[in-house]
KOLTIZA-252501 format. One record per residue: residue number from 1; x, y, z of N, C-alpha, C in turn. Coordinates in steps of 0.02 Angstrom, whole numbers, m for minus. Example, Ala and Ser with C-alpha at 12.3 -4.5 7.8 and 13.67 -1.06 7.14 Angstrom:
# KOLTIZA-252501
- 1	660	m284	390	615	m225	390	660	m165	390
- 2	642	m112	354	684	m53	357	645	2	394
This chain:
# KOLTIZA-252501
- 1	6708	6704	5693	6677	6639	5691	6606	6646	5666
- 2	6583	6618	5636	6502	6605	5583	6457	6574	5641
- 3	6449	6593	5654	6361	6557	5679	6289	6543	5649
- 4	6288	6489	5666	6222	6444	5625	6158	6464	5647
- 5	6126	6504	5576	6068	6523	5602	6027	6462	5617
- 6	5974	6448	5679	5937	6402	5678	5875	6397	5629
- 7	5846	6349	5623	5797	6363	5567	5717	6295	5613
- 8	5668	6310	5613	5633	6257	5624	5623	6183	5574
- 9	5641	6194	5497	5639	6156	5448	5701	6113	5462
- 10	5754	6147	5488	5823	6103	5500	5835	6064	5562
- 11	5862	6010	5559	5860	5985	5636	5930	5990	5640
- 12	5955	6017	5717	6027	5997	5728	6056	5947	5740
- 13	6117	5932	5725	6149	5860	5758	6154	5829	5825
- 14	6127	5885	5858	6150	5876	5942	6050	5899	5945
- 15	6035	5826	5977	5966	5846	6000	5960	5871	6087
- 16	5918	5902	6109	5914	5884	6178	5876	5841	6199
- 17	5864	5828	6276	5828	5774	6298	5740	5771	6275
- 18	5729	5836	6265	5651	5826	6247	5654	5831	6179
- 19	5679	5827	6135	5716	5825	6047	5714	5730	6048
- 20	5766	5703	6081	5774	5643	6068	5735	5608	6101
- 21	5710	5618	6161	5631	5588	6169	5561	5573	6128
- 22	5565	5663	6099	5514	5660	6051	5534	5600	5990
- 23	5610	5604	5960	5633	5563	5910	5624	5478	5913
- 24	5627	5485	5985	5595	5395	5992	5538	5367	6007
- 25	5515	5452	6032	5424	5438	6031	5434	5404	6123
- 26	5459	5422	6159	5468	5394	6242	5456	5448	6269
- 27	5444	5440	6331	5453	5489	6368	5518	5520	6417
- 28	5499	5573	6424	5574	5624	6462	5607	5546	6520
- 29	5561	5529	6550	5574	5485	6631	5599	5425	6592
- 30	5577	5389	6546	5594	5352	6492	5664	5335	6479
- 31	5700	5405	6433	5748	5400	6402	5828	5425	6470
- 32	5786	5448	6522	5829	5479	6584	5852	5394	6607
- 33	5808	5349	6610	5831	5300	6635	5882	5249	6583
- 34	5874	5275	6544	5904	5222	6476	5987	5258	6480
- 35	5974	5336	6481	6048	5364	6510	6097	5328	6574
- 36	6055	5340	6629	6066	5299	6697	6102	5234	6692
- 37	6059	5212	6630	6077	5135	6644	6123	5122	6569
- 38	6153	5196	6547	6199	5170	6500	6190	5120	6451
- 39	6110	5133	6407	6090	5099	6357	6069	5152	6287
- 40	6089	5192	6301	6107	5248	6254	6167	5285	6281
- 41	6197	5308	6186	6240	5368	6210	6219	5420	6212
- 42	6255	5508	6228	6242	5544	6258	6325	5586	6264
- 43	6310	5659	6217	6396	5683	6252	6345	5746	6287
- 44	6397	5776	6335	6398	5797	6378	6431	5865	6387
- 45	6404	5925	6344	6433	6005	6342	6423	6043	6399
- 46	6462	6055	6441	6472	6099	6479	6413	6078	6521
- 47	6396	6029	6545	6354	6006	6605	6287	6004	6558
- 48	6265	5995	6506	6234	6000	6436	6228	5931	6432
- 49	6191	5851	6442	6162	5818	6403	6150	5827	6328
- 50	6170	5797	6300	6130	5798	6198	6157	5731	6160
- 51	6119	5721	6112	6102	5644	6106	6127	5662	5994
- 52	6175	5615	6000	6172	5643	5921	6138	5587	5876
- 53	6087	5604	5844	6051	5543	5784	6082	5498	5763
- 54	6126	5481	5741	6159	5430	5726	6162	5386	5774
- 55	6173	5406	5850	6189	5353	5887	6114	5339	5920
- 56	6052	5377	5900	5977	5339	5911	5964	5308	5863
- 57	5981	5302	5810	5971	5253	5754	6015	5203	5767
- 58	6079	5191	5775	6104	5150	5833	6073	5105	5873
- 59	6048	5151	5922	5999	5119	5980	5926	5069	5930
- 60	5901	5114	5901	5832	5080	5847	5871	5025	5821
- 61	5922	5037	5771	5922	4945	5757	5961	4915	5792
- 62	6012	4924	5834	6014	4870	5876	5966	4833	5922
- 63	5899	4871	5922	5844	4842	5952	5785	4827	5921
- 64	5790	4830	5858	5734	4802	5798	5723	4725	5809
- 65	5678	4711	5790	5664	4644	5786	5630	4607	5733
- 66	5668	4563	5703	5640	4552	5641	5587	4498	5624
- 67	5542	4516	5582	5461	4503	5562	5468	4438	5543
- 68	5408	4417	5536	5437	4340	5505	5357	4312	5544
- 69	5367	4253	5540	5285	4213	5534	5287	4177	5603
């Protein structure tokens, strides 16, 4: 089996909690409660929390709000 060298230039698909915190710019206590309260997704490896980008961009526009006068 191949294993993926990590790289700092590359981001992975599976962030962790201080990865996808940083990605929404919230904090750790922040995004723990948005889990809690099942307003983000979130899979779950081997007792492993991780948050995949697509579904925080997800979260961002379903909660955008649009500009206007």
């Amino acid at each position: 089996m191949e294993r993926r060298k990590s790289s700092s230039t590359t981001m992975s698909p599976l962030l962790t909690y201080q990865e996808a915190a940083d990605y929404l710019r919230i904090s750790l206590a922040t995004i723990d409660r948005m889990v809690r309260a099942a307003e983000i997704s979130s899979v779950l490896i081997r007792g492993r929390r991780l948050f995949r980008i697509p579904d925080l961009e997800e979260y961002i526009q379903s909660h955008s709000i649009p500009g206007g006068k």
